[in-house]
FIKOLBA-877728 format. One record per residue (C-alpha): residue number from 0; residue in one letter; x, y, z. Coordinates in steps of 0.5 Angstrom, whole numbers, plus 2048, in hexadecimal, padded with zeros to 3 digits. Layout:
// FIKOLBA-877728
     n   res    c1    c2    c3
   NUM     A     X     Y     Z
...
This chain:
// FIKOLBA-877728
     n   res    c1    c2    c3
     0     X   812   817   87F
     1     X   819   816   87C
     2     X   81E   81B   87F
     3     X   822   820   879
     4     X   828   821   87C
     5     X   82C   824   876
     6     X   829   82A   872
     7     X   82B   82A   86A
     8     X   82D   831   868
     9     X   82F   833   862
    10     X   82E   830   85B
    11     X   82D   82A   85C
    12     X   832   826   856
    13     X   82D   820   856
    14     X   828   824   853
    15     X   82A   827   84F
    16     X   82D   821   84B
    17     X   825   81E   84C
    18     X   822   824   849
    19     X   827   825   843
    20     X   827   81E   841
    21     X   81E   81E   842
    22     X   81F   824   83D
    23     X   825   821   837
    24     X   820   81B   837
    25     X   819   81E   837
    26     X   815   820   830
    27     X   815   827   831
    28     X   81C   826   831
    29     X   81D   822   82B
    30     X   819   827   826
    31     X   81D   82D   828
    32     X   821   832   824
    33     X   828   834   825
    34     X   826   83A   828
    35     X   822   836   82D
    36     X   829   831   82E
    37     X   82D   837   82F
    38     X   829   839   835
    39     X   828   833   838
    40     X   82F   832   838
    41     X   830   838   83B
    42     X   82B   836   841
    43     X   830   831   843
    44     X   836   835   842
    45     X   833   83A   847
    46     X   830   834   84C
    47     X   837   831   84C
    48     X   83B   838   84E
    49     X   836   839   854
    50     X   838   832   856
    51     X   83F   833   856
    52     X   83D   839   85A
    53     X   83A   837   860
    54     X   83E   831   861
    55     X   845   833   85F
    56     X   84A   82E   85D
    57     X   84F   82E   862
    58     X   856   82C   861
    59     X   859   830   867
    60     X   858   832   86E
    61     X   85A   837   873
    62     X   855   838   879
    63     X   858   83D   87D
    64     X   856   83E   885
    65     X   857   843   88A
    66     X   85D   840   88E
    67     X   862   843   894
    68     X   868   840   893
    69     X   870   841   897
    70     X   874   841   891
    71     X   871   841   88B
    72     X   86D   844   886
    73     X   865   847   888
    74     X   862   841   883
    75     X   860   839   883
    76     X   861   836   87C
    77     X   85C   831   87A
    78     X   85E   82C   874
    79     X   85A   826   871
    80     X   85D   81F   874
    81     X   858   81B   870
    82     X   852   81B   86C
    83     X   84F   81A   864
    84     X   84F   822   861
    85     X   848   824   863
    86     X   848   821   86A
    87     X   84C   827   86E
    88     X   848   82E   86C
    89     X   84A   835   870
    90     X   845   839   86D
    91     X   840   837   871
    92     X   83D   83E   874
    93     X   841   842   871
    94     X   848   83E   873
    95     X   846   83E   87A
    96     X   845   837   87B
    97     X   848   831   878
    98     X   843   82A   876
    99     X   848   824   875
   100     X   843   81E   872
   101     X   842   817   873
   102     X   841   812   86C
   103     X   841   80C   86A
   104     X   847   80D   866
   105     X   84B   811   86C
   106     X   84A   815   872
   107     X   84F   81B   874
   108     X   853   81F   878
   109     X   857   825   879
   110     X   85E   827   87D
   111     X   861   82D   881
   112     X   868   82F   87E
   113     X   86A   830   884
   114     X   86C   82C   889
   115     X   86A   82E   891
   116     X   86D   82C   897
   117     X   868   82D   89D
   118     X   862   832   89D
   119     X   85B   831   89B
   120     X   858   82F   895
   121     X   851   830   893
   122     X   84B   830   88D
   123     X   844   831   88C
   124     X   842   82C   889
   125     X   83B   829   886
   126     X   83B   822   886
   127     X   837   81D   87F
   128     X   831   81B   87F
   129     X   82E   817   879
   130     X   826   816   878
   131     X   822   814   87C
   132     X   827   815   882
   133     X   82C   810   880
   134     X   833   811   882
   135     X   836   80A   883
   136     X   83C   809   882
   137     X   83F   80F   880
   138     X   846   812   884
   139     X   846   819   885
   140     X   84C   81B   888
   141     X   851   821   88B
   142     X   856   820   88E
   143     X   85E   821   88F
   144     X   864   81C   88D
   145     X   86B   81C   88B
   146     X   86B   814   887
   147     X   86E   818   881
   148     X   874   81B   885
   149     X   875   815   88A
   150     X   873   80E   887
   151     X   875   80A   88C
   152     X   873   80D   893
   153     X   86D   812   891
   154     X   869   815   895
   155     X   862   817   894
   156     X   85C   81B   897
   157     X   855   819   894
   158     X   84E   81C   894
   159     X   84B   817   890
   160     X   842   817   88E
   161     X   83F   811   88D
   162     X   839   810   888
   163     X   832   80E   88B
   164     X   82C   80A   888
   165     X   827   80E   888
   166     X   823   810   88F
   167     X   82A   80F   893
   168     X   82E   815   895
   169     X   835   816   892
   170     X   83B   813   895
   171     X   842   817   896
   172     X   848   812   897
   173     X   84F   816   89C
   174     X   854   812   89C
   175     X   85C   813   89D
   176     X   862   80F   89A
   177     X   869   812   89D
   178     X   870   80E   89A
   179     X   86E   80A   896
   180     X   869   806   89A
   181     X   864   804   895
   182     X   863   7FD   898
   183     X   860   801   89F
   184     X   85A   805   89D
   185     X   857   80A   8A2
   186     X   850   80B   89F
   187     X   84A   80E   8A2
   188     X   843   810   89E
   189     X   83D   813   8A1
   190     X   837   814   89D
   191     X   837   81C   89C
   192     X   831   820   89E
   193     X   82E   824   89A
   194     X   82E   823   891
   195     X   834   824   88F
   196     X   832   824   888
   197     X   82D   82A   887
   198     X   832   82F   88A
   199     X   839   831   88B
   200     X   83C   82E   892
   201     X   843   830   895
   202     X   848   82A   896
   203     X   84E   82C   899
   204     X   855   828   89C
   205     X   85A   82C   8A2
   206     X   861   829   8A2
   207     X   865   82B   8A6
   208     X   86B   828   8AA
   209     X   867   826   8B0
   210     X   860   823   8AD
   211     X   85C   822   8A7
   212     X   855   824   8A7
   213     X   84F   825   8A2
   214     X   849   829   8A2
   215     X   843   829   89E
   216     X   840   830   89D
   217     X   845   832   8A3
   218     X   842   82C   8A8
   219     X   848   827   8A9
   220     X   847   820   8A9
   221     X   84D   81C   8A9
   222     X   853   81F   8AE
   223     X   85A   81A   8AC
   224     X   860   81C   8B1
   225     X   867   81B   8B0
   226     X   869   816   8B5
   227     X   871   814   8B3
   228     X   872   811   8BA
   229     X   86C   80C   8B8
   230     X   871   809   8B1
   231     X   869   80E   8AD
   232     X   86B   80F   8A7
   233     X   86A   817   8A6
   234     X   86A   81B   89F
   235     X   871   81E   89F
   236     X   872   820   897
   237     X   86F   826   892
   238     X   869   823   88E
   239     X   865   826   889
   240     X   85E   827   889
   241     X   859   823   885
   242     X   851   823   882
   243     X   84F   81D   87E
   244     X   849   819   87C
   245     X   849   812   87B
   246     X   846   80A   87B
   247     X   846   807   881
   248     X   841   801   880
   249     X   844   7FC   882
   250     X   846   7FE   889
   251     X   842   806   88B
   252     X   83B   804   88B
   253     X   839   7FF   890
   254     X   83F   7FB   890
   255     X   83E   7FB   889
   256     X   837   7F8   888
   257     X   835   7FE   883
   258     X   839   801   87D
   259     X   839   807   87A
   260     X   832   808   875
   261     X   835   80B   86F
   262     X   82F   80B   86C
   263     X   82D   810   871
   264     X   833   815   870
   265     X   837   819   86E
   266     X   839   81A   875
   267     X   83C   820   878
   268     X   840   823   87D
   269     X   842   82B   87E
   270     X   846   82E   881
   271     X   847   835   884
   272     X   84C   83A   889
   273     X   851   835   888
   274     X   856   837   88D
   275     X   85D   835   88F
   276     X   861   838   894
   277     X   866   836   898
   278     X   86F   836   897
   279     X   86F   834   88F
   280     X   876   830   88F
   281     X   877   82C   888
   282     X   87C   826   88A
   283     X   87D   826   882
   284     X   881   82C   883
   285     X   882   82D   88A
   286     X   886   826   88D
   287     X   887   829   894
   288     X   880   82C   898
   289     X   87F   834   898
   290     X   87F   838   89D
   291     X   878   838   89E
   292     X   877   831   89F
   293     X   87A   831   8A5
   294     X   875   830   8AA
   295     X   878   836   8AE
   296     X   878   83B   8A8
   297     X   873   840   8AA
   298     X   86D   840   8A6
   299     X   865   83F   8A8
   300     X   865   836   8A6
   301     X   86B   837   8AC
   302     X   868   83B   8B1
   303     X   866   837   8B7
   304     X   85F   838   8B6
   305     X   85E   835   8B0
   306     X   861   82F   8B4
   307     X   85B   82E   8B9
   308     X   853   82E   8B7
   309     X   84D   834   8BB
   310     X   848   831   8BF
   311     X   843   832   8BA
   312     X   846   82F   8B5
   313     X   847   828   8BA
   314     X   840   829   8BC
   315     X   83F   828   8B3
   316     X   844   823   8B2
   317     X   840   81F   8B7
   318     X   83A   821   8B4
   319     X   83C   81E   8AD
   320     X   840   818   8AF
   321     X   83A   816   8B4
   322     X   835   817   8AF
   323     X   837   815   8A8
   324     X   83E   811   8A8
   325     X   83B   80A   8A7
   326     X   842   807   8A5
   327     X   849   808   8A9
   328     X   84E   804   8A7
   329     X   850   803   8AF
   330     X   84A   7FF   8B0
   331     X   84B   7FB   8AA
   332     X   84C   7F5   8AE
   333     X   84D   7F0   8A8
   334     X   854   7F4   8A6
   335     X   856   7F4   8AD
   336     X   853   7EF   8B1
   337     X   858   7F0   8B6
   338     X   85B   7F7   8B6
   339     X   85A   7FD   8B2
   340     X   85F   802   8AF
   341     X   863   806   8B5
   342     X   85E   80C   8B5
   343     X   858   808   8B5
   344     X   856   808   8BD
   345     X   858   802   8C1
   346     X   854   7FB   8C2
   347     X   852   7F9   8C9
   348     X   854   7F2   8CB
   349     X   851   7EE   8C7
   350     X   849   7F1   8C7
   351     X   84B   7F1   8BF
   352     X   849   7F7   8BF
   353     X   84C   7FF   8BE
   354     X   84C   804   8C3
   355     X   848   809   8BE
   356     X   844   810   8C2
   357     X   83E   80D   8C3
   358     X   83D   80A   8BC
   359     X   83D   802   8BC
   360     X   842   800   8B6
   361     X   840   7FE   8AF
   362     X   841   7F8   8AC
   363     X   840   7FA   8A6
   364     X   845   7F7   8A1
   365     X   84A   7FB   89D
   366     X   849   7FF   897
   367     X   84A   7FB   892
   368     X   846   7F5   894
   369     X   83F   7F4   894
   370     X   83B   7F8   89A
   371     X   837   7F3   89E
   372     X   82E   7F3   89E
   373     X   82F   7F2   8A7
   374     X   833   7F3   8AB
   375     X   832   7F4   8B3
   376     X   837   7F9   8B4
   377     X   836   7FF   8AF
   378     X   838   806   8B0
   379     X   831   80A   8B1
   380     X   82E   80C   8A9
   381     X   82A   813   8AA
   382     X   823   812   8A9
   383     X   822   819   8A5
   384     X   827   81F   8A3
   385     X   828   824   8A8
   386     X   824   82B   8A8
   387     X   826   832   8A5
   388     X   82E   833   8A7
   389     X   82E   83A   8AB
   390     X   827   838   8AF
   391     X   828   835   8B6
   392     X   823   82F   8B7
   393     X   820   82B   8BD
   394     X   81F   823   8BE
   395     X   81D   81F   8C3
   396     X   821   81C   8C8
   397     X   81D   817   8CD
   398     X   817   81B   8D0
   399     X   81B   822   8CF
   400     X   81C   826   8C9
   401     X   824   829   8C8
   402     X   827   82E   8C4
   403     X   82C   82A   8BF
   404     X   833   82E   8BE
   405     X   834   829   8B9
   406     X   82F   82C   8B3
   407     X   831   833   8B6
   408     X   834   834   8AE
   409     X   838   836   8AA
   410     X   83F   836   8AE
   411     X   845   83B   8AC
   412     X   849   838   8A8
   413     X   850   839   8AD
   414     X   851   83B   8B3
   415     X   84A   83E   8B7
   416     X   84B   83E   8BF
């Protein structure tokens, strides 16, 4: 059975043309009156407004979130940042949810207004799925940057959702870029656990001035510290938030091996509580930093707390990075045969191998090259999903059976002892 994952709603436009055009040419048609042609002409009047109705033709956007901020307005604005007119629609569900779409003529993409320093950015998101279930080569994106404002030396925060053939779990890409260090990508994927694209799901960034951490439906799976000591390159100037779609067939899926069907789309990627919080700090009209980007101004992404993770969420952390990360750019011993970036852990003599937790290193290669078919050090890929989130489930371990903290879920989203 093929998998429907894009419902029509609405009138549908082709249709409309179809059966118009069957009836102007029909014998029916052609031996009407004037009376006749009239109301003819009418039907198609009337179809044609209730098109326009369901699917407004869309110009401009304003997506407001519920935001906290230190010094500026209660509102987050939206703009469109590319796109044909069409692909970014803010009536869906009566202006609660935004669809940005994927064409062979173009992909889309939307941007805050304001720029934020530090805080927590955060979306639900529903991610595209074709027919059939084909989501290859399509690039969904949410993520924090401030490219426009510093071109030479940006920075940049990325959750990036990688499209799929069909019967494979959907990938999410994190990476990190500070300074302008283009050249030295901190990718990491795991392959999501549940369908990302029959629901909404929360996608979520922390910045502060000690780490970066980012969740998935409040479970963190990736924790980036600052190390200045070490030479790390950290994120240290306000960014924008962005939400995009796009095509990235020639590297997202599989090194590049499957493009994008477009026979299979339109593809759509929507988007709701969209939220930016933090200290907003526009640079084009601010030179000198505000009080509130000080790392000792007293607002909640300074507190201590928010510099430190709960055990719990150590323990989910863990969780995910033990069962779904498969690629780390740490492991890539192809891009660094001898020594990996500061931050990664440390090389032992020359075993050629990395002090990971437990985990043998993956020599998977780098994201824009081709995955190899058989390796023989390969990050562990789960066997099936895990269970319901919130019920607590047993495995096996030896001859025993032993109670599994690590399915013990959902977590808190910050700070539960």
């Amino acid at each position: 059975m093929r998998r429907f994952c894009r419902i029509k709603n609405g009138v549908n436009g082709m249709g409309i043309t179809i059966e118009f055009s069957r009836l102007i040419y029909s014998p029916a048609y052609r031996s009407c009156n004037v009376v006749c042609h009239v109301l003819v002409l009418q039907m198609a009047i009337s179809a044609t407004a209730a098109l326009q109705r369901a699917h407004p033709p869309v110009v401009d956007v304003s997506v407001f979130s519920h935001v906290l901020e230190v010094n500026s307005s209660k509102k987050a604005q939206f703009v469109p940042m590319f796109g044909e007119p069409g692909d970014i629609d803010s009536s869906v569900n009566d202006g609660s949810e935004i669809r940005l779409r994927l064409e062979g003529h173009s992909g889309s993409g939307i941007k805050s207004q304001n720029s934020v320093f530090r805080g927590f950015f955060s979306a639900g998101i529903k991610l595209p799925c074709g027919f059939g279930g084909n989501s290859a080569g399509i690039v969904s994106a949410f993520y924090a940057s401030n490219g426009g404002s510093y071109p030479s030396n940006h920075d940049e925060i990325d959750l990036e959702f990688l499209g799929v053939r069909p019967g494979h779990p959907y990938v999410i890409q994190t990476n990190i870029y500070a300074d302008g260090s283009t050249g030295t990508g901190r990718e990491e994927r795991f392959n999501l656990w549940f369908d990302p694209t029959v629901g909404f799901h929360n996608y979520s960034i922390l910045w502060t001035y000690h780490h970066i951490v980012f969740f998935v439906d409040d479970i963190p799976i990736r924790r980036y510290v600052s190390r200045p000591e070490l030479g790390v390159p950290y994120p240290t100037k306000p960014m924008n938030a962005f939400a995009t779609i796009w095509d990235g067939s020639t590297w997202a899926t599989e090194g590049g091996q499957y493009h994008v069907n477009y026979t299979q789309g339109p593809f759509d990627a929507t988007f709701t509580n969209l939220k930016l919080e933090g200290c907003v700090w526009d640079p084009r009209l601010q030179i000198a930093a505000p009080e509130c980007a000080l790392h000792t101004y007293k607002a909640w992404f300074n507190d201590n707390a928010m510099q430190e993770m709960s055990a719990k969420q150590m323990i989910a952390l863990e969780w995910a990075r033990s069962n779904f990360m498969w690629y780390s750019y740490c492991d890539d011993l192809e891009r660094w045969p001898v020594q990996p970036p500061p931050e990664c852990p440390k090389k032992l003599g020359n075993l050629n191998n990395l002090v990971t937790s437990g985990t043998p290193p993956s020599p998977r290669k780098g994201p824009w090259r081709k995955t190899p078919k058989s390796k023989p050090f390969a990050r562990h890929q789960p066997p099936t999903l895990p269970r319901v989130p919130g019920q607590k489930h047993k495995r096996k371990i030896g001859s025993r059976t032993k109670l599994d903290a690590f399915h013990q879920l959902p977590f808190s989203l910050w700070k539960t002892k």
